[in-house]
C-alpha positions as CSV (number, residue, x, y, z in Angstrom):
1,X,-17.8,39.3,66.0
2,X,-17.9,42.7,64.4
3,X,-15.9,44.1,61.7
4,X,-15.1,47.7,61.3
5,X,-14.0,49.3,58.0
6,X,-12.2,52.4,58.9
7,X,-11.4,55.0,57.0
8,X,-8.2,56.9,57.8
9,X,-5.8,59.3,56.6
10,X,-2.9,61.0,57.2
11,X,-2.3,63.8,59.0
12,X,1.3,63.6,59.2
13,X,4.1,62.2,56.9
14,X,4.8,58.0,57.4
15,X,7.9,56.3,57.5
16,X,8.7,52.6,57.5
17,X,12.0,51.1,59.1
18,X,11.8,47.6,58.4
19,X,15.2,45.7,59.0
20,X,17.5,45.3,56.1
21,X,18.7,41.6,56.3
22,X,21.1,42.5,53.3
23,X,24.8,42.5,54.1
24,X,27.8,45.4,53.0
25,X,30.0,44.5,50.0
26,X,33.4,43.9,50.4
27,X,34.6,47.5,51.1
28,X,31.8,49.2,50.5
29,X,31.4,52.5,52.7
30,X,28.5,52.5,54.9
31,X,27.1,55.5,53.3
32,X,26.7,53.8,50.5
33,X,25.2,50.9,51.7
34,X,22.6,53.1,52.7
35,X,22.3,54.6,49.2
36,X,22.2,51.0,48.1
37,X,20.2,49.3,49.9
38,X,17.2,52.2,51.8
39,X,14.5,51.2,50.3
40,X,14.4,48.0,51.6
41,X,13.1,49.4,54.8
42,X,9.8,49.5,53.4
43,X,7.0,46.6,53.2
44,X,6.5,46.3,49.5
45,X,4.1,43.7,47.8
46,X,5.0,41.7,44.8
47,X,3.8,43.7,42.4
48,X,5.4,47.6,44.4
49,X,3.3,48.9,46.1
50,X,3.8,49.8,49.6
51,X,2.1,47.9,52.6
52,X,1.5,48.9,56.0
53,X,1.6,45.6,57.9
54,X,-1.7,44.7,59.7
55,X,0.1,44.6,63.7
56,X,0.7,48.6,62.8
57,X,-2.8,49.3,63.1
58,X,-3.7,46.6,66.1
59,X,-0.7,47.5,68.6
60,X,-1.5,51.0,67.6
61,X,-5.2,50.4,69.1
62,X,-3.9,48.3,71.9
63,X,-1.1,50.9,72.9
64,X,-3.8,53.5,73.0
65,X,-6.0,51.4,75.0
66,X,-2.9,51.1,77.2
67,X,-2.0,54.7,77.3
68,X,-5.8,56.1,78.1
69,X,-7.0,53.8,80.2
70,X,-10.4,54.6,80.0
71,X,-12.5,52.0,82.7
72,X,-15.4,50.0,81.2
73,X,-19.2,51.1,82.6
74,X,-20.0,48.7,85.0
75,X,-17.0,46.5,85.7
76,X,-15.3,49.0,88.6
77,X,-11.7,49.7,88.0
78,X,-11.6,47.6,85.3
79,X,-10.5,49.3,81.6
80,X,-10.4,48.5,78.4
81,X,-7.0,47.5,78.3
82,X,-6.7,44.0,78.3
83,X,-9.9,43.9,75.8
84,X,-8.5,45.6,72.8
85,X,-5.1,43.9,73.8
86,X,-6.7,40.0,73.3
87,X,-10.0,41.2,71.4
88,X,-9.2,43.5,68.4
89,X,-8.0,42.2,64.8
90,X,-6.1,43.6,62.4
91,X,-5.7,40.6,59.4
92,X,-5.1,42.3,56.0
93,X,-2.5,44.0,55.4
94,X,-3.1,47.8,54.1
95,X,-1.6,48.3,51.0
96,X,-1.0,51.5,50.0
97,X,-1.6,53.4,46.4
98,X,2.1,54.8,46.3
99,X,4.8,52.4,44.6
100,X,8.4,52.1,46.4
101,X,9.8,52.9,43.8
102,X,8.0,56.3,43.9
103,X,8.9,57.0,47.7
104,X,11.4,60.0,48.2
105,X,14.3,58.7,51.1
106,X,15.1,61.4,53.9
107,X,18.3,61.4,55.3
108,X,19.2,61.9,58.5
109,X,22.4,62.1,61.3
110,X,21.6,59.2,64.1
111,X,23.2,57.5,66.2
112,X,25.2,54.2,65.0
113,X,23.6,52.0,67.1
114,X,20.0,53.4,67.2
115,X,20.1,54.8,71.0
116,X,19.2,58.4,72.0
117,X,22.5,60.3,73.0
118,X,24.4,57.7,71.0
119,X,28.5,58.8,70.7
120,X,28.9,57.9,67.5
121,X,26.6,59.0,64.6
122,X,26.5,58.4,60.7
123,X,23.7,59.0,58.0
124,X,20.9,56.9,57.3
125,X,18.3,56.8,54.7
126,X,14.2,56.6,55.7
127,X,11.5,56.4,53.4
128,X,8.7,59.0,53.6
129,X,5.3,58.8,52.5
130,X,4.3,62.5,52.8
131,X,0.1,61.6,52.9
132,X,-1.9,58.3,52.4
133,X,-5.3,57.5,52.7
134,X,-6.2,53.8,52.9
135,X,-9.4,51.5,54.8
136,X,-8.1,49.2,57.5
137,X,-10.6,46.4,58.5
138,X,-10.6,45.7,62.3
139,X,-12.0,42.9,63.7
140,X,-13.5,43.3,67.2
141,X,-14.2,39.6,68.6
142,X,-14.7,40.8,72.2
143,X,-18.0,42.4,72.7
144,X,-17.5,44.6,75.6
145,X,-15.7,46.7,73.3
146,X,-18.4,49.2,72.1
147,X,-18.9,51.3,68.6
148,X,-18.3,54.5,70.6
149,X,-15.8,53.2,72.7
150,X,-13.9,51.7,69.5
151,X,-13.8,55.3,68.0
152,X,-12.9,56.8,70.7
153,X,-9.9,54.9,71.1
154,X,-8.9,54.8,67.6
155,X,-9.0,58.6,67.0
156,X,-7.1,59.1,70.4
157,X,-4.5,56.3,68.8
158,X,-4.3,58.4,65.6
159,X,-3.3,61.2,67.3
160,X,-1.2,60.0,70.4
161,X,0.0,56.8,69.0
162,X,0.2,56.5,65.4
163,X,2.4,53.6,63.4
164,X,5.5,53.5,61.3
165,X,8.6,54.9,62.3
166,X,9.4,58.2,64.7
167,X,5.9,58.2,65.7
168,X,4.0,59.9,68.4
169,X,4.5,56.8,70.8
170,X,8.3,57.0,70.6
171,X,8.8,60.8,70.9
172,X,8.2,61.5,67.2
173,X,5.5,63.2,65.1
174,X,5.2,60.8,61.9
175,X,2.4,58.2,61.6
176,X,-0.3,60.2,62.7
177,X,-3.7,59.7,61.4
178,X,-7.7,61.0,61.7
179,X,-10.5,58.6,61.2
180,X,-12.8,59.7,58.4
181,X,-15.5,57.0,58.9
182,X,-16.4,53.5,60.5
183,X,-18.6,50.8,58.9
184,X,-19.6,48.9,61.9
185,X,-21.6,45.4,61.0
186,X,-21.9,42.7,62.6
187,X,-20.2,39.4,60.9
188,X,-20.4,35.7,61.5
């Protein structure tokens, strides 16, 4: 198996929208359930700061592997779909230097139930993490995925993919990232 220790930043802002499992007070408005309760959106450790959660970075990969479908020398028509799908890792989660209580909220006018062209709209509250820089450890544990064919697709996934909320991969610019460098070793 190899690991690779990649080092990525931002090149756009991030924004988490993990469920809030907390329920409205009695007679409490939703606007200020929002103002309540935003911040719960975002993956937060024990001790505050904020996590990106490890599947961000491997469906990121995967979903890039999907969208380019670049074929694999030697094996035909064959690409490197299914490999990054079943044979890439992401373990650790990524936690990030900013604290949640620190992140600024951005409110915007959606739709009530979350679908495009919605009737009915009301304000909601998003965290946003204007930069990060962090190193996510991937590991590959299927071997016809390559050094340069691992970069490639993750700097293509950085740019056409990205994670977190209104990113590239669901008509949205946030979540985008470069890749500043890989450590590639092998590991046993």
């Amino acid at each position: 198996m190899i690991v690779a220790r990649c080092r990525l930043e931002s090149t756009a802002a991030y924004s988490q929208s993990a469920p809030i499992v907390e329920a409205k007070r009695d007679k409490e408005l939703f606007k200020d359930f929002e103002e309540r309760t935003w911040r719960k959106r975002m993956h937060v450790t024990e001790d505050g700061h904020v996590f990106i959660p490890p599947m961000s970075f491997k469906v990121c990969i995967a979903e890039a592997a999907k969208y380019l479908s670049v074929q694999v020398p030697g094996k035909g028509k064959a690409t490197y779909t299914k490999n990054f799908e079943a044979g890439v890792l992401v373990i650790e989660p990524v936690v990030l230097s900013v604290k949640a209580a620190d992140v600024k909220g951005e409110w915007l006018y959606l739709p009530s139930d979350g679908r495009r062209g919605g009737t009915t709209r009301v304000w909601k509250c998003y965290p946003c993490i204007p930069a990060w820089t962090a190193t996510v450890e991937f590991v590959i544990i299927d071997m016809m995925i390559t050094e340069d064919a691992f970069r490639y697709h993750l700097e293509q996934a950085g740019q056409l993919i990205g994670i977190g909320r209104f990113r590239p991969r669901n008509n949205g610019y946030y979540g985008r990232f470069k890749v500043l460098s890989i450590e590639w070793s092998k590991s046993e």
